[in-house]
C-alpha positions as a Python dict, from the first residue, in 0.01 Angstrom:
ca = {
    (1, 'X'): (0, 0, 0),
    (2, 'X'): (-356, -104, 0),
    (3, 'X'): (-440, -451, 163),
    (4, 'X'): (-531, -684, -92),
    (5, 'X'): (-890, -869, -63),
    (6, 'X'): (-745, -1213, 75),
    (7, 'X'): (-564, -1024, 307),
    (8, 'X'): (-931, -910, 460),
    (9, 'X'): (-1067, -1285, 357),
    (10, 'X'): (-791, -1440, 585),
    (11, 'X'): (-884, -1226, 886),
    (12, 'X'): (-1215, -1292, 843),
    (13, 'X'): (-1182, -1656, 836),
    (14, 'X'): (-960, -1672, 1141),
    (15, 'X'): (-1203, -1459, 1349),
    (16, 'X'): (-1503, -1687, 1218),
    (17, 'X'): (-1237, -2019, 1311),
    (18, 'X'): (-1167, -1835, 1653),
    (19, 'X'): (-1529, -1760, 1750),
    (20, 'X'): (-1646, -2089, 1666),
    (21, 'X'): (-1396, -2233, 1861),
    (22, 'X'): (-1493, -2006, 2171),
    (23, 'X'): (-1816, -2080, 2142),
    (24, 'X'): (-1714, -2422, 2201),
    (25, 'X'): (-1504, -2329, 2513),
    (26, 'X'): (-1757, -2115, 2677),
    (27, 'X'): (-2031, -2414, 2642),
    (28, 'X'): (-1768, -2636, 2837),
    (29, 'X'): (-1659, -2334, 3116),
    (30, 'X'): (-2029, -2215, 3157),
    (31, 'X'): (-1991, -1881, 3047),
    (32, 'X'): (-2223, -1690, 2846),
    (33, 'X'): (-2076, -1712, 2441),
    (34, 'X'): (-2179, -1330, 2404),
    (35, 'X'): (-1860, -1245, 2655),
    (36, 'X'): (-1645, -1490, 2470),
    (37, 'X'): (-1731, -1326, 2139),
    (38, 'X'): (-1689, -943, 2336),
    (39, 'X'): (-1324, -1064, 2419),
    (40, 'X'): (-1260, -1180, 2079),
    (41, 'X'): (-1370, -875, 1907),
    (42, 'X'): (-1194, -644, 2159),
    (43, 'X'): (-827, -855, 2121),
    (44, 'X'): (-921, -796, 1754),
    (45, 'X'): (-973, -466, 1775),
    (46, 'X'): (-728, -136, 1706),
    (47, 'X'): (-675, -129, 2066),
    (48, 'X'): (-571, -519, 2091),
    (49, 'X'): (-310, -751, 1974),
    (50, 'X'): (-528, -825, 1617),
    (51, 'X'): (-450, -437, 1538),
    (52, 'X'): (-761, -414, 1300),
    (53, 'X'): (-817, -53, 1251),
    (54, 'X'): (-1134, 68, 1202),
    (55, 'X'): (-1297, 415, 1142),
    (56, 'X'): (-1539, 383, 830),
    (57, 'X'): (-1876, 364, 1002),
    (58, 'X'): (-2089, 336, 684),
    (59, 'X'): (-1914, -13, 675),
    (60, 'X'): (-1913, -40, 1053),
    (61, 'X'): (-2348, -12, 1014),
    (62, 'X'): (-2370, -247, 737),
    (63, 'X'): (-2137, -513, 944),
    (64, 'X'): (-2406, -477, 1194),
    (65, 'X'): (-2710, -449, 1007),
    (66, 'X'): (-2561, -798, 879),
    (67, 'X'): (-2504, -930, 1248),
    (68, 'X'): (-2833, -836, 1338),
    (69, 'X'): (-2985, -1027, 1015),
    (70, 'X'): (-2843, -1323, 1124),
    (71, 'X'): (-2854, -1346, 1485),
    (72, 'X'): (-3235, -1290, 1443),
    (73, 'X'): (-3279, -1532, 1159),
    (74, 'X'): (-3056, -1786, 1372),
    (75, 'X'): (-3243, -1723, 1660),
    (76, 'X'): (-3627, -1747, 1465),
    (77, 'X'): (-3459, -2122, 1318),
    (78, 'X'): (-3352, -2234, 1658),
    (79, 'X'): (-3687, -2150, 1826),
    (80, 'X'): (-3877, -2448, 1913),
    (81, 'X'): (-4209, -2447, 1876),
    (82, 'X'): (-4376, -2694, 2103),
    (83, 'X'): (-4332, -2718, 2467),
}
């Protein structure tokens, strides 16, 4: 049985829900958000609790080509400027 596409949406949304919530505990414990998100994504993982298998890596490089888009247009928008 093939999962249906709000299966995937679902997941999706409750990683996005849990990282953004993380980021938000890591700001108050001091810890760097990049470990917070490395936890998440490892609990999510085929090896975790989450049990999200993964082994297409065509997909795997477009999820990070995506990643990569944002974190650098995120981090060109949150540059400041003037000193």
């Amino acid at each position: 049985m093939q999962p249906s596409i709000e299966y995937f949406l679902l997941v999706i949304a409750v990683l996005i829900i849990v990282s953004i919530l993380a980021n938000k505990v890591s700001g108050r414990l001091g810890v760097p958000a990049l470990l917070i998100f490395l936890l998440v994504g490892m609990l999510a993982g085929s090896e975790g609790p989450g049990g999200i298998y993964f082994d297409d890596p065509w997909v795997a490089q477009a999820v990070g080509v995506i990643a990569l888009t944002y974190i650098l247009f995120s981090g060109g928008l949150d540059t400041r400027w003037c000193e």
